[in-house]
N, C-alpha and C positions, 0 to 999 in steps of 0.2 A: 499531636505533632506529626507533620508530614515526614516521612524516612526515605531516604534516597538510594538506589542500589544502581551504579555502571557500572554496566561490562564494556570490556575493551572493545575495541574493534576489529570484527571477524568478517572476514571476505567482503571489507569496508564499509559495514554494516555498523553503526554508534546505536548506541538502544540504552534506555534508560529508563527503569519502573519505580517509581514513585508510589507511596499506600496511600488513598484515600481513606477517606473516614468509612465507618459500617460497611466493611469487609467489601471493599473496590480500591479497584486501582488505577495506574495512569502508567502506560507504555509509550515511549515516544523512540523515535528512533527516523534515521536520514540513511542516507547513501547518495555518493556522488556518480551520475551517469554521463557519460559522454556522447551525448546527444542533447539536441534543440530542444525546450519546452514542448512543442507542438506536437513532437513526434511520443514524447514519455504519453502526454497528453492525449493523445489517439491509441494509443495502447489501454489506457485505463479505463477510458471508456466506452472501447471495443466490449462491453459488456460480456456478451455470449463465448467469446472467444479466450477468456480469460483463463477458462480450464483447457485450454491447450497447450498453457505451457506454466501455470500456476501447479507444483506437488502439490498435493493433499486437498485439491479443489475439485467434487464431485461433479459438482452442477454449481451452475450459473447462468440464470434461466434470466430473461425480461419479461417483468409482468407486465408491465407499464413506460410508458414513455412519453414525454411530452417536454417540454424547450426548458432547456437546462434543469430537466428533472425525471430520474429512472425509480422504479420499484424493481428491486431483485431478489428473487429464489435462489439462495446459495447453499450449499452444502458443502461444509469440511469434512475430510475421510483422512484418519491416519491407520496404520497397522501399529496393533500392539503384538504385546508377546502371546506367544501359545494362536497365531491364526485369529487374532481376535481383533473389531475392529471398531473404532470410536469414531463418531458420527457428530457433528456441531451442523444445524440447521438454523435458518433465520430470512423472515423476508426482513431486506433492507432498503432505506429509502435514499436515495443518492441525491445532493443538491449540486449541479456544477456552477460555482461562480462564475463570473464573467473577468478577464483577464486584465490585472491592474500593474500599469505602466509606472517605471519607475525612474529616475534619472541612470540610477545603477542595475538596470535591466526588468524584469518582468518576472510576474508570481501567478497561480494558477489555483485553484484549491478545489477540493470536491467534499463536503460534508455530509457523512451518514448517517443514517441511525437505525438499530433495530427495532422495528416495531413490532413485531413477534418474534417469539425461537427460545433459543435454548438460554437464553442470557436476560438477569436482570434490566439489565445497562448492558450495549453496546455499540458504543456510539462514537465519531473521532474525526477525522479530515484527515483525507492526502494534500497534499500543499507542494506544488512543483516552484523553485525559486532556479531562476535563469540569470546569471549575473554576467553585464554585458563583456567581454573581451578585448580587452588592450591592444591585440595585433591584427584582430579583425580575420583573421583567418581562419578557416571552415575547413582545413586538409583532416581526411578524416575522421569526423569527428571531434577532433580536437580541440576545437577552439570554444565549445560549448562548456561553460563553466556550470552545471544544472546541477540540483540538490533536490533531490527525493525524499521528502519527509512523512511519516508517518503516527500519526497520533491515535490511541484508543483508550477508551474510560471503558471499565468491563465489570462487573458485579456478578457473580454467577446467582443462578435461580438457586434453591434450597436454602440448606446451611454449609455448603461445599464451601472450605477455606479457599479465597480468591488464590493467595499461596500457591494453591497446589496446582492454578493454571498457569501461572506466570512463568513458570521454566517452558512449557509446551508451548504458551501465545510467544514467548521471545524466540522459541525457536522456528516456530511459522511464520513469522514475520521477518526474519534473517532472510529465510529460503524466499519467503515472497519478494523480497527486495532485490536482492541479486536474481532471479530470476526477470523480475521488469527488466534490470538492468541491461541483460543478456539479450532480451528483445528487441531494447532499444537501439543497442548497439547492431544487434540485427538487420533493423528496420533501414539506421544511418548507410551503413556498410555497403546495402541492396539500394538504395536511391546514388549513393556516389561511387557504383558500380555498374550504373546503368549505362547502356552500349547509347549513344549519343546517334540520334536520325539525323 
C-alpha cells in the first residue's frame, strides 16, 4: 500500500512524499514563481552556475553536452553537528524536452537520472508549467502565472532506511526551490530594469 505524507506549505513550497515499494520513495513538490518560463528555464540549465546560488551544492561540473542533453558532476555538502560534514555525489544525466504549447499556456521539463553516486535510484523531472494570463500584463513580473515542479524516486545504496533521508531531501529541496525562485525573480527585476538606449 502506497502511504501519503503532506506538509503544508513553507516559504510556498507544497512537497509531498509518498513510500514506494522496497525501501524508495517519491518526493514531489511545486512553488509558484513570478517570472516567465524561459527565464526559470535558463536558470536551470545554466548548469555550472547553479552552485552559486543553490545551499548545500558543492560542485556542479558539465561533463558532457550535446542538444538537449547534459552529463553532470554534482555534489551535495550539508554541515552537521560537531564540524562534521555529509557529502551526496552523483554523475547525473539531464534530458531537456522540447517545449509543449498549450491552449492554456506552455510546459517545459527536464528529466534526470543518476547513473552513478551515492543513491540506488535517483531519478525525477523538473517540469516548468506557465499558464497564460487573462490581463496580459508583464508589470513586474506579475503577470507570469509559472509553477515550479519538482519530482524525485530516490532508493538509498545499502540497507539505510529511505526514512531517514526523507526529512533532509524535503528539506533541500524547500531551500532549493525558493532559491530558484529568488533568482528568478532576480533575473525578471534586472531585464525590466534595464536603462532603455
Amino acid at each position: 500500500m502506497v502511504k501519503f505524507k503532506i506538509q503544508e506549505a513553507e516559504d510556498g513550497v507544497y512537497i509531498q512524499v509518498k513510500k514506494l515499494e522496497k525501501n524508495s520513495g517519491r518526493i514531489e513538490s511545486r512553488i509558484s514563481v513570478e517570472a516567465p518560463l524561459i527565464a526559470v528555464w535558463n536558470i536551470l540549465t545554466d548548469y555550472e552556475r547553479l552552485v552559486d546560488f543553490i545551499p548545500g551544492l558543492a560542485v556542479s561540473q558539465l561533463l558532457e553536452k550535446g542538444d538537449n542533453y547534459a552529463r553532470l558532476l554534482q555534489i551535495g555538502q550539508q554541515n552537521l553537528a560537531f564540524g562534521l560534514k555529509f557529502n551526496a555525489k552523483g554523475v547525473i544525466d539531464c534530458y531537456e524536452k522540447e517545449p509543449e504549447i498549450f491552449a492554456s499556456g506552455m510546459k517545459r521539463e527536464i528529466e534526470f537520472k543518476m547513473i552513478e553516486g551515492d543513491f540506488k535510484l535517483f531519478e525525477g523531472k523538473w517540469s516548468i508549467l506557465q499558464s497564460n494570463n487573462e490581463t496580459g500584463e508583464e508589470s513586474e513580473g506579475r503577470a507570469f502565472n509559472t509553477t515550479l515542479s519538482y519530482i524525485v524516486d530516490v532508493k538509498p545504496k545499502l540497507c539505510l532506511p529511505v526514512r531517514l533521508l526523507e526529512g533532509r531531501l524535503c528539506n533541500e529541496i524547500k531551500m532549493n526551490l525558493a532559491s530558484i525562485r529568488k533568482e528568478a525573480r532576480k533575473a525578471v527585476h534586472k531585464v525590466l530594469h534595464q536603462p532603455s538606449r
